[in-house]
C-alpha positions as CSV (number, residue, x, y, z in Angstrom):
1,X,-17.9,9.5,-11.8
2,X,-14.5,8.9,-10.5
3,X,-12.1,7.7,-13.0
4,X,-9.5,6.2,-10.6
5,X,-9.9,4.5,-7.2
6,X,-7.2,3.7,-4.6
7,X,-7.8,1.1,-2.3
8,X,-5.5,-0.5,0.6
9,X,-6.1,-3.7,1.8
10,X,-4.7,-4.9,5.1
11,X,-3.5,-9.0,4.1
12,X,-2.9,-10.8,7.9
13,X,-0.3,-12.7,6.3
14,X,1.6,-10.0,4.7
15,X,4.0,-7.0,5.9
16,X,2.2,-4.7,3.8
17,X,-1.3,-4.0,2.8
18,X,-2.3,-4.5,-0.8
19,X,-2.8,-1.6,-3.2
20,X,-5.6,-2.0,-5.1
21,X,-5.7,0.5,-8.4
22,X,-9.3,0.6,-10.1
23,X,-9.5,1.9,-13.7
24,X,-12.9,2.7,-14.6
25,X,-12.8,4.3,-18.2
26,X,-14.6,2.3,-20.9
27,X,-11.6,3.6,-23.4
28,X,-8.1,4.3,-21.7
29,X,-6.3,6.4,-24.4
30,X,-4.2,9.4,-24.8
31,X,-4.6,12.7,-22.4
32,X,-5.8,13.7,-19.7
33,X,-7.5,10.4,-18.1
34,X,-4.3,8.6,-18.9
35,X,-1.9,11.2,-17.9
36,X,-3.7,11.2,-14.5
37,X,-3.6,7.5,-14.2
38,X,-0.1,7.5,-14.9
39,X,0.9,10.4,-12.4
40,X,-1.2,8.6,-9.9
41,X,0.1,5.1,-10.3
42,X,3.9,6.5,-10.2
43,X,3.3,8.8,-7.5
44,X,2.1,5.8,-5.2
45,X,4.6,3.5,-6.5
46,X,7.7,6.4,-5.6
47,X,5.5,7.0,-2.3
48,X,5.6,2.9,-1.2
49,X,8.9,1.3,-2.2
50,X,8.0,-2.5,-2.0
51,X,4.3,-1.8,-2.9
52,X,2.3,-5.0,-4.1
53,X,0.0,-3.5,-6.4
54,X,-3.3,-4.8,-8.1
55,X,-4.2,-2.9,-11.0
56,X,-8.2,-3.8,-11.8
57,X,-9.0,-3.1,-15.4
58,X,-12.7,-4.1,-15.2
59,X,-13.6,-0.9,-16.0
60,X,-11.4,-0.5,-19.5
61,X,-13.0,-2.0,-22.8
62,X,-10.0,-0.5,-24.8
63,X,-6.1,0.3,-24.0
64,X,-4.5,2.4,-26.3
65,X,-0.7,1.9,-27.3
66,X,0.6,4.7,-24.9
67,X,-1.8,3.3,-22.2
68,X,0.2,-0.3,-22.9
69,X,3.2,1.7,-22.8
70,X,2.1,3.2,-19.5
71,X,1.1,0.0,-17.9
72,X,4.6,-1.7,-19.0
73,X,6.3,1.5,-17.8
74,X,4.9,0.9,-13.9
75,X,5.2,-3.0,-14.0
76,X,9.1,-1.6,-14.6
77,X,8.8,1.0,-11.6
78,X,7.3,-1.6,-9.4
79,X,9.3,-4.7,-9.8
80,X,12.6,-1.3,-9.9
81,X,10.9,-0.3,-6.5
82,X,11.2,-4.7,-5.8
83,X,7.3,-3.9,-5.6
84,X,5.0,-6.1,-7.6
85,X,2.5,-5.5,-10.2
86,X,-0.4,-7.6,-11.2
87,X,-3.1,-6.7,-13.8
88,X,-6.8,-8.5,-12.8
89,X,-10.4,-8.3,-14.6
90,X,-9.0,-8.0,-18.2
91,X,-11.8,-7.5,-20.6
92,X,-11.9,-10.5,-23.7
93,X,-11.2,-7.3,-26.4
94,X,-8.3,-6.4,-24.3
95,X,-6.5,-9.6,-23.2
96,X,-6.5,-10.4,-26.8
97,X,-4.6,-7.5,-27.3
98,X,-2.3,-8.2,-24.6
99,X,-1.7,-12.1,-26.0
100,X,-1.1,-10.6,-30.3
101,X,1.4,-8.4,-28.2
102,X,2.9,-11.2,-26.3
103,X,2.3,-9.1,-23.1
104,X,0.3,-12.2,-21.4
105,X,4.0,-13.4,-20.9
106,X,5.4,-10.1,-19.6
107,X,2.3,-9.3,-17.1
108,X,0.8,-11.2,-14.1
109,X,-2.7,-11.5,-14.9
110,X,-5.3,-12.6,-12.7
111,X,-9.1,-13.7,-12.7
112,X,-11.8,-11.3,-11.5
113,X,-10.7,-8.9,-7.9
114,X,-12.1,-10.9,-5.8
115,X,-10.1,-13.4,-6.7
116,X,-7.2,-11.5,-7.3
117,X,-7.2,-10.1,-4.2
118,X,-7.0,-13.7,-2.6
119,X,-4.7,-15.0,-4.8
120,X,-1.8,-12.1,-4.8
């Protein structure tokens, strides 16, 4: 199985399509995975200057400090690129993570894709 999945959604009302980033690793840690996911996520953000980007974490049970790091790293490249990023299906084990980190705050976080992808 795929560990990454790139999706673009043509929005009627928008300029540009929505990029839709789907993480499907039950723990995102250190190494390979991560290091692929970061590449990946750069690369498209370099590629797209202006990119609105959804970033579904369904998929992850568990985020790691460096993959934290990581996600902080491209909401900086994004907004940098005056892109946006947006974080959606945040598992209960991770969100509380996010909120003891005070990363709720930093991070646009949204309900479920579906919804996510309506609201962005």
């Amino acid at each position: 199985m795929d560990t990454l999945r790139i999706d673009r959604i043509n929005r009627p009302k928008e300029s540009i399509p929505l990029t839709v980033v789907t993480v499907d690793l039950p723990k995102l840690t250190d190494g390979p995975a991560l290091d692929r996911v970061r590449q990946d996520v750069v690369g498209l953000i370099a590629e797209n200057p202006g990119i609105d980007l959804l970033v579904d974490l369904s998929g992850v049970g568990f985020l790691s400090s460096s993959a934290i790091g990581m996600l902080g790293m491209v909401h900086r490249k994004a907004w940098g690129s005056k892109g946006r990023m947006k974080l959606c299906g945040i598992h209960p084990e991770v969100m509380e993570v996010l909120k003891i980190t005070r990363l709720d705050t930093v991070f646009d976080i949204l309900g479920a894709r579906a919804d996510a992808i309506a609201q962005f």
